[in-house]
C-alpha positions as semicolon CSV with decimal commas, in nm:
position;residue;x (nm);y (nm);z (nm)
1;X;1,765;0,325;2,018
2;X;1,841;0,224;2,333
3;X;1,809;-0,150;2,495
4;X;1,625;-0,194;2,784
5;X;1,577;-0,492;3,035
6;X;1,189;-0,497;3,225
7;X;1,096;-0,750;3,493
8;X;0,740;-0,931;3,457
9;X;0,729;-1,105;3,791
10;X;1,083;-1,300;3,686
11;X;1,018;-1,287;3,319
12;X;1,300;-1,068;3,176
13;X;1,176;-0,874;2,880
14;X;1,378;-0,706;2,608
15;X;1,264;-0,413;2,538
16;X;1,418;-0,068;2,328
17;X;1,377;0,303;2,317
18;X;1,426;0,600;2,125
19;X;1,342;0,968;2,042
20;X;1,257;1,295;2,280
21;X;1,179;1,223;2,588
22;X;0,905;1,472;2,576
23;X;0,808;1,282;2,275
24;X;0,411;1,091;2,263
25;X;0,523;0,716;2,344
26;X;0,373;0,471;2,082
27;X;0,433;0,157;2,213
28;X;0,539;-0,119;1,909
29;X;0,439;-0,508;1,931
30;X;0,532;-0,765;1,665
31;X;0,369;-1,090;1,566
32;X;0,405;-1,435;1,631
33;X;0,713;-1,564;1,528
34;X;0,887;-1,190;1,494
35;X;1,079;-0,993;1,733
36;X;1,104;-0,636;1,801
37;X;1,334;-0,541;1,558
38;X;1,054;-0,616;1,285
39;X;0,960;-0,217;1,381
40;X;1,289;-0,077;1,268
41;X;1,215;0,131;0,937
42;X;0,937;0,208;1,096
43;X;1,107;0,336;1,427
44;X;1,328;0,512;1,225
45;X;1,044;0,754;1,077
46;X;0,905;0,835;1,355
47;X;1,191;0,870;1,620
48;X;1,256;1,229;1,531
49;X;0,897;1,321;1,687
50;X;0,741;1,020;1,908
51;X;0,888;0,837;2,179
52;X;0,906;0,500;2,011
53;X;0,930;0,204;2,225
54;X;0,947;-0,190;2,133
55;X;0,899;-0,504;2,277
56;X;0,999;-0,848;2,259
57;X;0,723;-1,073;2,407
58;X;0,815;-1,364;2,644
59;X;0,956;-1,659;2,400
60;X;1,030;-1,445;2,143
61;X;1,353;-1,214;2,064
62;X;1,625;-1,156;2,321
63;X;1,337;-1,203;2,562
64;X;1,360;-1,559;2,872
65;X;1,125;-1,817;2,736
66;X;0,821;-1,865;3,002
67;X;0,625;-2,158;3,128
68;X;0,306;-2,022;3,004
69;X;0,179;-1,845;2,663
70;X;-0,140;-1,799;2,716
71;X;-0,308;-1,450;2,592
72;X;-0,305;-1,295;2,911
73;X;0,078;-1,359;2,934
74;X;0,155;-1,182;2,609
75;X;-0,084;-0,882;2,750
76;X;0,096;-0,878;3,071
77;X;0,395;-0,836;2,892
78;X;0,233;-0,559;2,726
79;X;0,127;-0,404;3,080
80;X;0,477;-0,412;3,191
81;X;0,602;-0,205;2,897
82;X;0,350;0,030;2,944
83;X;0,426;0,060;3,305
84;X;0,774;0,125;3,189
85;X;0,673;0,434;2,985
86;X;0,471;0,569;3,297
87;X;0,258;0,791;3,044
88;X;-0,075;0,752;2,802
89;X;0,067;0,562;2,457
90;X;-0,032;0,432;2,140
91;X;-0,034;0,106;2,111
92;X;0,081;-0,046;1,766
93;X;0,033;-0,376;1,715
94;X;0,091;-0,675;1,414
95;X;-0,103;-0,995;1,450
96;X;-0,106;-1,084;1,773
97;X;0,055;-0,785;1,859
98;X;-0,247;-0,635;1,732
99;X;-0,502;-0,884;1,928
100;X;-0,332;-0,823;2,275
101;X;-0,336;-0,424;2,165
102;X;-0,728;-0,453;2,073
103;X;-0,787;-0,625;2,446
104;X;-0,570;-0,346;2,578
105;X;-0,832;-0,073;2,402
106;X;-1,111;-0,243;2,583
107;X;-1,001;-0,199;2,869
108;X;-1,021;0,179;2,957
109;X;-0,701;0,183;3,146
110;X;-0,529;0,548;3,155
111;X;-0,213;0,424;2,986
112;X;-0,354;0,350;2,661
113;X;-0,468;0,643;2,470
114;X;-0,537;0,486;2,137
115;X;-0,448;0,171;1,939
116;X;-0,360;0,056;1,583
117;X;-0,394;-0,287;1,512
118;X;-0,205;-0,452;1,161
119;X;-0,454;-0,729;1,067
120;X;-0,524;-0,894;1,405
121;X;-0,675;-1,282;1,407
122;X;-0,923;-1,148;1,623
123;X;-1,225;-1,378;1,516
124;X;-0,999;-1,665;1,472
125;X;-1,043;-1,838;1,795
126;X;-1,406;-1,858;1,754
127;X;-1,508;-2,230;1,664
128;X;-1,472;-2,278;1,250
129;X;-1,252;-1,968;1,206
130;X;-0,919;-2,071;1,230
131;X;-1,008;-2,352;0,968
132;X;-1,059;-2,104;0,707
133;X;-0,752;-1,950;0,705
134;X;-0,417;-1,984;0,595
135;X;-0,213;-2,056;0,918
136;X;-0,305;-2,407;1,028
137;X;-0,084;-2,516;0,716
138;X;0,134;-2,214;0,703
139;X;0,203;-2,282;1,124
140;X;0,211;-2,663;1,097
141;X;0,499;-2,616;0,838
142;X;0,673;-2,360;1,008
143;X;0,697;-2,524;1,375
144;X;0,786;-2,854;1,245
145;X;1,102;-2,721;1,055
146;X;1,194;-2,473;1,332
147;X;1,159;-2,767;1,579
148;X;1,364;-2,998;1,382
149;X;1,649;-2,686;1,259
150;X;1,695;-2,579;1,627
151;X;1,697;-2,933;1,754
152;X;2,021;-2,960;1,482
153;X;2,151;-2,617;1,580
154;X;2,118;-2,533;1,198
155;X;2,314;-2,182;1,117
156;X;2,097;-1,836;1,046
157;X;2,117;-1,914;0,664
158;X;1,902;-2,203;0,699
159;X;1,640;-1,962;0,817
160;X;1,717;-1,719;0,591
161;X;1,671;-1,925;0,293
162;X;1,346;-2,076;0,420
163;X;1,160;-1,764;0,493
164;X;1,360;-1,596;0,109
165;X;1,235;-1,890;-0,083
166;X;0,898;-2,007;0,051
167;X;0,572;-1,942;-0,123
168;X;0,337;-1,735;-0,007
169;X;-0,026;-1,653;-0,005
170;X;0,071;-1,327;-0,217
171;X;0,217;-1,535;-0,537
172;X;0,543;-1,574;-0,563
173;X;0,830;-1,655;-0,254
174;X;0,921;-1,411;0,024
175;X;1,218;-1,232;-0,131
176;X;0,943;-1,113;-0,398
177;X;0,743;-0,945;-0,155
178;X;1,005;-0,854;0,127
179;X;1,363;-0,680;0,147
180;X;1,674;-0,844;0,278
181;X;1,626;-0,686;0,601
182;X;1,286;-0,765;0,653
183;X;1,406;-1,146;0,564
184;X;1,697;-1,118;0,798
185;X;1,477;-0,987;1,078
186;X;1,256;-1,284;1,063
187;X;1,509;-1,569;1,009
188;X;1,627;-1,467;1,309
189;X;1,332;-1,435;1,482
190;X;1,267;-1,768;1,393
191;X;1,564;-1,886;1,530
192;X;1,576;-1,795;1,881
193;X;1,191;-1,795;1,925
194;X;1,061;-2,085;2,153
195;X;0,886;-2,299;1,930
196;X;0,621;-2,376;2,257
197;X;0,440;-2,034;2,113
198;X;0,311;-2,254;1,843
199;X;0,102;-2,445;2,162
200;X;0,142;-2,753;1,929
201;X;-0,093;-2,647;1,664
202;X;-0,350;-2,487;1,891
203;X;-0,287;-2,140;1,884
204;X;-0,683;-2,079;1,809
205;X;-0,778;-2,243;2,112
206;X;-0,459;-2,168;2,395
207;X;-0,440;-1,791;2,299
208;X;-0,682;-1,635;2,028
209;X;-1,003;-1,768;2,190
210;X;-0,949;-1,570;2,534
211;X;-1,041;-1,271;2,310
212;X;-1,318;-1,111;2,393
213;X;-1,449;-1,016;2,073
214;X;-1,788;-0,875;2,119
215;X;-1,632;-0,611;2,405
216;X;-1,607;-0,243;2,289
217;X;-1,295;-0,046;2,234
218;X;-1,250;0,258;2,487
219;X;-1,014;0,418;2,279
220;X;-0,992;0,570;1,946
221;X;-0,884;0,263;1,741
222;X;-0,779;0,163;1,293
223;X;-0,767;-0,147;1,191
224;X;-0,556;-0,245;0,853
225;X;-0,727;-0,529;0,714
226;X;-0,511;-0,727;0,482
227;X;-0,667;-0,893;0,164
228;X;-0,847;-1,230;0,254
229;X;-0,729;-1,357;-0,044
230;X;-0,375;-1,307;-0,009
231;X;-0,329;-1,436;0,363
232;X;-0,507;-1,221;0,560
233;X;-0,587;-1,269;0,944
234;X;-0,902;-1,105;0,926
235;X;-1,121;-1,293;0,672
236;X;-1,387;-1,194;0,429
237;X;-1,690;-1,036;0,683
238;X;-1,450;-1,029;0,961
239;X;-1,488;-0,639;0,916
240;X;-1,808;-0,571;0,927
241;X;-1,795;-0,786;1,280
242;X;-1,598;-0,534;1,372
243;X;-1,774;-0,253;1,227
244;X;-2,094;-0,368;1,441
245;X;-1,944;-0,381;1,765
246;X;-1,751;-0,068;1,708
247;X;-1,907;0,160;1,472
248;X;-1,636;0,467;1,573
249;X;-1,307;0,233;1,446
250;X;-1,205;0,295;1,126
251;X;-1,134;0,006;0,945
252;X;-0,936;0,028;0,594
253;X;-0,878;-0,289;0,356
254;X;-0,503;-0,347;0,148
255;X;-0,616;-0,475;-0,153
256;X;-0,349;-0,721;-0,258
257;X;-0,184;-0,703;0,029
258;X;-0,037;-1,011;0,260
259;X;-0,050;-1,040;0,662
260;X;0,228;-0,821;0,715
261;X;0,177;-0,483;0,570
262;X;0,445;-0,296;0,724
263;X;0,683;-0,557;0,610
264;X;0,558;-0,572;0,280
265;X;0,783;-0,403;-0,051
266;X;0,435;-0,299;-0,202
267;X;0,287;-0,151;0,102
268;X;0,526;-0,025;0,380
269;X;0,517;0,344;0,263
270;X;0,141;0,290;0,273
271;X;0,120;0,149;0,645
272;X;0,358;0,391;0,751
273;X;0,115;0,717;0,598
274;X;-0,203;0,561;0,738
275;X;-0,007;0,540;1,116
276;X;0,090;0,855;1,085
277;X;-0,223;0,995;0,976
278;X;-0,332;0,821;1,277
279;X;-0,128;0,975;1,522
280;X;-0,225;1,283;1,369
281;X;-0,573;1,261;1,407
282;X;-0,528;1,230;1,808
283;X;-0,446;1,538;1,830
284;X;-0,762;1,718;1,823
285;X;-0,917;1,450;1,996
C-alpha cells in the first residue's frame, strides 16, 4: 500500500492505496473511533484484483483534526477520496463509514457504482432510537477515559489494555472476540482520534440525524446487519425499514455477531465472502 496525502479545502486527509491500477477501486471507510488501517486483512485479500483504497476521516487517524464534524463533513471527506480515484467505486463502509456510504448511494453521482454498508446506525438519529441502543453508555465511557488518558499523555498500552479487557455486548472482553491486531489497530485509533467526534454525547443529534433515511439508494447496495442483541447498530425492525424503502438491497443478519463484523474472530472470513460475493455480483449488472 501506498500513503497518500488529499486536500479537502485545507483539511489534509490520509489516505492509502494499493493493487493494479487497472484494478475496480473499492473505496474503504472505518467507523467512529477507528482509522484506516482497521481495513488491512481485508485489503490484503483483495489487493491482488481491486484497486483498494482507504481513508482516514477528518479527526481520526493520521488525518488534521477539523473545526466541524458534522455528517456532511465526514461525506465530503468521502467526495474527496473519490475524486482522488477519478473512476466509478465501491464504496465499503463500517458504522458511520457505512451511513456516509448509504447517503453517497442516494445520491446518483457517477463515481459511486455500488455500496456495502457494515451495520450502519442509520435509524439512530431519529428521536427514541439512539436510546435503545448500546452506545450512549458504551460512548459516554469511552470519551470520558480517552479525554482524561490523552489529557495525561497516557502510553499506547493504556489503550491497548482498555479496548483487550473491556466487556462487550458479545459476552466476554475484547481479546475474546478480536485478534491482537485488530486490538492494536483500535488502541491506537483511540489514541490520536480527536475526542470532539464524540460531539459531547450527541452524536444522534450533530451527525446521524442529517440522514436522510426515507431517500432511495441509486445504486446496487448489502447491508450486514449485526445481531441486535449483541450490539448491533441497526436494531430489531431496523431492517425491514430498510427493506420498505428499498426493496432491491439485500439485507443479511449475523446471528451472534457484534458491531464490527469484519473485525470480529467469529466472523471476518464471513464478511470478507459476502463482500466478495458482492463485488462479484456487479459484474453482470
Amino acid at each position: 500500500m501506498t500513503d497518500l496525502s488529499l486536500d479537502n479545502d485545507g483539511i489534509r486527509l490520509a489516505a492509502s492505496v494499493g493493487g493494479p491500477t487497472d484494478g475496480e477501486p473499492i473505496l474503504f471507510l472505518h467507523g467512529l473511533s477507528l482509522s484506516r488501517d482497521t481495513w488491512q486483512e481485508i485489503g490484503d485479500r483483495l489487493r491482488d484484483r481491486y484497486r483498494v483504497w482507504t481513508l482516514d476521516f477528518r479527526g481520526h487517524g493520521h488525518s488534521d483534526r477539523a473545526a466541524s464534524y458534522a455528517l456532511a463533513d465526514y461525506v465530503s471527506d468521502a467526495q474527496t477520496a473519490l475524486a482522488a480515484i477519478g473512476r466509478p467505486a465501491v464504496i465499503v463502509g463500517h458504522s458511520l463509514g457505512g451511513c456516509v456510504a448509504g447517503v453517497l448511494a442516494q445520491c446518483g453521482d457517477a463515481s459511486v457504482r455500488a455500496a456495502f454498508l457494515e451495520d450502519p446506525p442509520w435509524f439512530l438519529g431519529q428521536p427514541g432510537e439512539w436510546e435503545k441502543s448500546a452506545f450512549p453508555k458504551l460512548f459516554a465511557i469511552v470519551s470520558a477515559r480517552q479525554a482524561a488518558w490523552q489529557q495525561a499523555h497516557a502510553p499506547l498500552g493504556t489503550y491497548l489494555a482498555f479496548v483487550s479487557d473491556s466487556p462487550t455486548p458479545m459476552g466476554g472482553i475484547g481479546s475474546d472476540h478480536f485478534g491482537s491486531r485488530h486490538l492494536l489497530s483500535h488502541a491506537s485509533a483511540l489514541q490520536r482520534q480527536d475526542g470532539r467526534c464524540w460531539a459531547d454525547g450527541d452524536v444522534a443529534g450533530s451527525v446521524l440525524a442529517a440522514i436522510p433515511t426515507e431517500r432511495e439508494f441509486l445504486c446496487p447496495v448489502k447491508i450486514i446487519q449485526a445481531d441486535p442483541g449483541s450490539g448491533a447498530a441497526l436494531l430489531e425492525g431496523h431492517e425491514s425499514r430498510f427493506a420498505h424503502g428499498n426493496p432491491r438491497a439485500d439485507i443479511v443478519r449475523y446471528e451472534g455477531c457484534g458491531h464490527s463484523p469484519h473485525r470480529a474472530i467469529a466472523f471476518a472470513q464471513r464478511f470478507a465472502a459476502d463482500l466478495e460475493a458482492f463485488l462479484l455480483s456487479l459484474r453482470s449488472k
